[in-house]
C-alpha positions in Angstrom: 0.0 0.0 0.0 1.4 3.6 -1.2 3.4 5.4 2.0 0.3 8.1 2.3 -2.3 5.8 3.2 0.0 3.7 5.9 1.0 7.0 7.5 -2.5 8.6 6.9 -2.7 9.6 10.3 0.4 11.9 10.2 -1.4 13.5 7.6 -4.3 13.8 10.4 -2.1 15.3 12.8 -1.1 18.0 10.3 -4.6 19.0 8.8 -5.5 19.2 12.8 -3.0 21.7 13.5 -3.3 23.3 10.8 -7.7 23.8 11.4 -6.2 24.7 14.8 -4.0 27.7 13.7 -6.8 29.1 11.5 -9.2 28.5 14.4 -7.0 30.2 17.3 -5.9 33.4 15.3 -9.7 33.8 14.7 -10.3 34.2 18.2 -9.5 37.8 18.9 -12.3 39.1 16.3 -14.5 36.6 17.5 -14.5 38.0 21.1 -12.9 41.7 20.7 -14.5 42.9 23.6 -14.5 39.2 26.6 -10.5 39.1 27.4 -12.0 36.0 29.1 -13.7 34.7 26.4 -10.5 35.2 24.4 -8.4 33.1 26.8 -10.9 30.2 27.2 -11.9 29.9 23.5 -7.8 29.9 22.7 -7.7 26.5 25.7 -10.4 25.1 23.8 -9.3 25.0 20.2 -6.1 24.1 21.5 -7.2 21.1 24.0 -9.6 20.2 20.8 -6.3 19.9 18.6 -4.9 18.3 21.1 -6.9 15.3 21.8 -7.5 15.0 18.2 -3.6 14.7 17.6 -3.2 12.3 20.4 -5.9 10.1 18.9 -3.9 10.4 15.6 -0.5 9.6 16.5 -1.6 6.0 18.9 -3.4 5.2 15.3 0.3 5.9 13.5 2.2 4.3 16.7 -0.4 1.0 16.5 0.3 1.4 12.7 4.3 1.2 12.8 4.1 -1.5 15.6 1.6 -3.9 14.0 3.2 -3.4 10.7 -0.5 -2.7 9.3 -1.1 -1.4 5.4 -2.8 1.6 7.6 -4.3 3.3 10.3 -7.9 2.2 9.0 -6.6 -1.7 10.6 -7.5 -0.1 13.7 -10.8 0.9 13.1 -13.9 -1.6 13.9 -14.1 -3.2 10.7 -16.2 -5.9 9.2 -13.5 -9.1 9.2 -11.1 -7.7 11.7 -10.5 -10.2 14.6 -8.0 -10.6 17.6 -5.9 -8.8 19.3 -6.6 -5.6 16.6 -9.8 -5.6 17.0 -10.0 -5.3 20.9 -7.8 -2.6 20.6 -9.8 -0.9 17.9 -13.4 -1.1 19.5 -11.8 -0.5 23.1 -10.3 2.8 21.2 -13.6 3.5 19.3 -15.7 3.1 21.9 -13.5 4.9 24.6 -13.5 8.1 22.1 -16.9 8.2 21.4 -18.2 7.4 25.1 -15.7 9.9 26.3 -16.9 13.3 23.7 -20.6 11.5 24.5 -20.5 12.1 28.4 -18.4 14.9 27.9 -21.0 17.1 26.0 -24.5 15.1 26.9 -23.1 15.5 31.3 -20.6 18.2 31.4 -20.5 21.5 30.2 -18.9 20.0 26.8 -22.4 21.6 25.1 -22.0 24.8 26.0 -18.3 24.8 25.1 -18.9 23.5 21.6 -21.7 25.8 21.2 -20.1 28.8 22.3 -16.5 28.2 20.3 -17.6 25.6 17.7 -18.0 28.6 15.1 -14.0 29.4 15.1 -13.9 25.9 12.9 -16.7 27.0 10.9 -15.6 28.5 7.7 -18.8 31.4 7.3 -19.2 31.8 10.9 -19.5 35.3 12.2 -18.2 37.0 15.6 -20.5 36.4 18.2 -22.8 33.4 16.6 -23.1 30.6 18.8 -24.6 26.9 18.1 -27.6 26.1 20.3 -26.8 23.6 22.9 -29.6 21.7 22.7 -29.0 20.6 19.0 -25.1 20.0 19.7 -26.5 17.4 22.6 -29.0 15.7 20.1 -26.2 15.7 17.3 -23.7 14.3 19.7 -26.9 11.7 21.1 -26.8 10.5 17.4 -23.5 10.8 16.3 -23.0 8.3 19.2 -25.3 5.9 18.2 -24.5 6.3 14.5 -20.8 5.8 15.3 -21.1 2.8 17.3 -24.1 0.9 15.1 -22.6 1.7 11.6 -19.6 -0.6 12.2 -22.0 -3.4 13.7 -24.4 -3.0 10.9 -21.6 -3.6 7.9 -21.7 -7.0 6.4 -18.9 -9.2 7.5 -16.2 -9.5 4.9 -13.8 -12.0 4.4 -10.7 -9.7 2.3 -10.1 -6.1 3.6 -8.8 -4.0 1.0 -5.3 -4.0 3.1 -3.5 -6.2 5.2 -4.8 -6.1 8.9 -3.6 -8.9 9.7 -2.7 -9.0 13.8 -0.3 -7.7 15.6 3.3 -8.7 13.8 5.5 -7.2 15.8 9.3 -8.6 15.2 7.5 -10.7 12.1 9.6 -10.2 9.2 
């Protein structure tokens, strides 16, 4: 498999910092007036970034170790068994319970709502999402994300080699 799509997820990590940089230098015309608002909206993008990096590079590190054709081996595939695809559901199901609770229990609604339109691209200064619809779309994005790979027809061939962990294999 071409050298992109096995170290896909670098390519993650870069198009992450680079929304974040776009996103954080819009944050002073987005809240002129809140020095506040300025600060926490800066902590957000960043921790955002962050997170989503961190995801990215265990993907590339499980990648490299496993000798996989790409970081989609670690996603909850159709066919995938073993060792693989503990890791990937514990992973997939970890992230998505985690950004579930977070916005549905905690104050993660709010947050998004209030500095989820510095990654929009025609967003204006002081438009907010309302938090109510970024609960339901996280409710279903939830449910979508954790049914779709359960509802795929089993496969016998993946379009790359995911086969498990080879680690010192040669």
């Amino acid at each position: 498999m071409p050298l992109i799509f096995r170290h896909f997820a670098l390519v993650l990590i870069l198009f992450t910092g680079i929304n974040a940089v776009i996103a954080a230098r819009r944050v002073p015309t987005f809240f002129a007036t809140d020095l506040q608002a300025q600060t926490d909206a800066a902590r957000f993008v960043w921790r955002v970034a962050a997170l989503l990096m961190a995801l990215f590079l265990v993907l590339e590190v499980l990648t490299v170790a496993s000798r996989s054709d790409s970081p989609l081996c670690f996603l909850p595939l159709p066919g995938v068994s073993g060792t693989r695809a503990y890791i990937a559901w514990g992973m997939w199901i970890g992230w998505i319970g985690a950004v579930t609770l977070w916005v549905v229990f905690a104050a993660g609604a709010d947050r998004v709502a209030r500095f989820g339109p510095l990654f929009a691209r025609g967003a204006q200064p002081g438009y907010a999402y309302n938090s109510r619809i970024v609960r339901l779309l996280t409710i279903v994005w939830c449910v979508g994300s954790l049914a779709i790979p359960l509802a795929m027809p089993k496969s016998d061939r993946l379009p790359m080699t995911c086969s498990d962990f080879r680690v010192g294999a040669h």
